[in-house]
C-alpha positions in Angstrom: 140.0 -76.1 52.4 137.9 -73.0 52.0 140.9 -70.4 52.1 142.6 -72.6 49.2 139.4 -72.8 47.1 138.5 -69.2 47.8 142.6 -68.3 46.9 142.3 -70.5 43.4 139.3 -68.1 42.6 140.6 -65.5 43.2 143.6 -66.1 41.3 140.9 -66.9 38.6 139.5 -64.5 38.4 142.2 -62.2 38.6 144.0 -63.5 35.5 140.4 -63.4 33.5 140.1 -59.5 34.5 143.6 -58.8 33.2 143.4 -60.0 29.8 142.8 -57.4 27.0 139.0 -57.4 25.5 138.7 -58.7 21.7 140.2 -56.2 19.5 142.1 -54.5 21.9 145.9 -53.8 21.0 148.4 -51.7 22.8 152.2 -51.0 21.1 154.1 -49.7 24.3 155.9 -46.3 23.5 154.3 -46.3 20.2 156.2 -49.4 18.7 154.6 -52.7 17.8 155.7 -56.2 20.2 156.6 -57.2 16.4 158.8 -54.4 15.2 157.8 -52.0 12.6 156.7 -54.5 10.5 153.9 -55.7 12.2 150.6 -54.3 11.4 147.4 -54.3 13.3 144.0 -54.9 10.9 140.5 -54.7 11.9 137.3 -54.4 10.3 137.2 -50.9 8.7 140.9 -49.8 9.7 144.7 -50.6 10.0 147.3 -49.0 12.4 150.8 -49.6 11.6 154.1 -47.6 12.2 156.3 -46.2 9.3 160.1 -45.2 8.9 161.8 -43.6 6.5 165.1 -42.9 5.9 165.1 -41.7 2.6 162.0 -40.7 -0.2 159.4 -42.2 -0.1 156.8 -42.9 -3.8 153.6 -40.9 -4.5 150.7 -43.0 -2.7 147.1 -42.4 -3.0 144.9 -44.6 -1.9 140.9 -44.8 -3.6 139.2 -45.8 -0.9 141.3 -45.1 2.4 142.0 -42.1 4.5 145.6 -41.4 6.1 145.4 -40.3 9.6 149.5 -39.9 10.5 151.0 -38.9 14.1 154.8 -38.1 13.5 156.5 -39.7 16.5 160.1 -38.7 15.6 162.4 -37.2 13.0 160.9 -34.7 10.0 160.2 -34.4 6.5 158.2 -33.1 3.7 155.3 -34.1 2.7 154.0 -33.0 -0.8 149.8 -32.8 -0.9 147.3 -32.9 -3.4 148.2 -32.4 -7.2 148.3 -35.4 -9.7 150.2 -38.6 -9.3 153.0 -38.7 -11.8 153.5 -41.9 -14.1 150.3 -43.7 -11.9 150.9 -47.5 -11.5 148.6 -50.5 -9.8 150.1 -51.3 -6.4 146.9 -53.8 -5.3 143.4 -53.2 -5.0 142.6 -49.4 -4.7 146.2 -48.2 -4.2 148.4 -46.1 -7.0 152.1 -45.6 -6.7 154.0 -43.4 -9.1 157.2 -41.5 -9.4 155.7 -38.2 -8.0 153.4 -35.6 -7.7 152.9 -32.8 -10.4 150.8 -29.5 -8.8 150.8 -30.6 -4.8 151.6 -28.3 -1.7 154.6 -28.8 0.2 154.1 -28.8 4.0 157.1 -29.4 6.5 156.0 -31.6 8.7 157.9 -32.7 12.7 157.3 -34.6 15.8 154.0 -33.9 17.4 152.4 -33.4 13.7 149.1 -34.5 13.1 147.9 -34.8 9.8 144.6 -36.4 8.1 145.0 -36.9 4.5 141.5 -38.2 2.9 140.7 -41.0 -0.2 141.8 -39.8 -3.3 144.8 -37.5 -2.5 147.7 -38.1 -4.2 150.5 -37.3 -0.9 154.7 -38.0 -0.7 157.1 -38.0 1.8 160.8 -36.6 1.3 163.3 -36.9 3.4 166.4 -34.4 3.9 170.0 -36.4 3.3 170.7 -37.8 6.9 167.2 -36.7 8.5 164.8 -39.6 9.1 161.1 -39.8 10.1 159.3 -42.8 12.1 155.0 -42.0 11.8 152.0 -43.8 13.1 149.5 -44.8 10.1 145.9 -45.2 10.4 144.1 -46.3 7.0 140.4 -46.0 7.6 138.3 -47.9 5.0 136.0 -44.8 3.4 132.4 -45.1 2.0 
């Protein structure tokens, strides 16, 4: 009677141990259980994964930095400058066509870039190229 009670806490206690702690979240080889779509929040950040297969809009965001790992493909990404016909696109977040007066900077696999609040940045992608990028927005001051 011992052995099975001492085997039930054991097996207790094992499964407790090999849960995840509160907030923790792990995407195995850098993709999300939920596909690409998915999006992990938490208090002062987001992680999420993006794709692109084609251009992508001028983003920039008031009060969020960009931190960006390229995982695979390439692209360039245009930096800085002014936001070209500047639109709404929810709270703190302008869209627009493009970017007059950025920097262009080829980016590849391995690439890490941090792209603070306030800067106006692009992706554009070569005909038949592609590039797949984790995203961490961190909530600024």
């Amino acid at each position: 009677m011992m052995i099975r009670l001492l085997l039930v806490v054991g097996l207790l206690l094992s499964s407790c141990a090999a849960a995840d702690p509160a907030g923790v979240v792990v995407w195995p080889k850098g993709v999300p259980p939920g596909g690409l779509k998915e999006k992990a929040q938490f208090e002062n950040h987001a992680i999420s994964i993006s794709h692109r297969e084609k251009d992508g809009l001028a983003e920039l965001h008031e009060k969020k930095a960009d931190v960006i790992v390229v995982q695979s493909g390439e692209a360039t990404l245009v930096l800085g400058g002014k936001v070209i016909d500047p639109k709404p696109a929810g709270a703190g977040e302008i869209h627009g066509s493009g970017i007059e007066g950025g920097v262009n900077k080829n980016v590849a696999v391995g690439d890490v870039i941090h792209i603070p609040a306030g800067i106006p940045h692009q992706f554009f992608v070569a005909p038949g190229k592609q590039i797949t990028y984790l995203v961490v927005k961190v909530v600024t001051p």
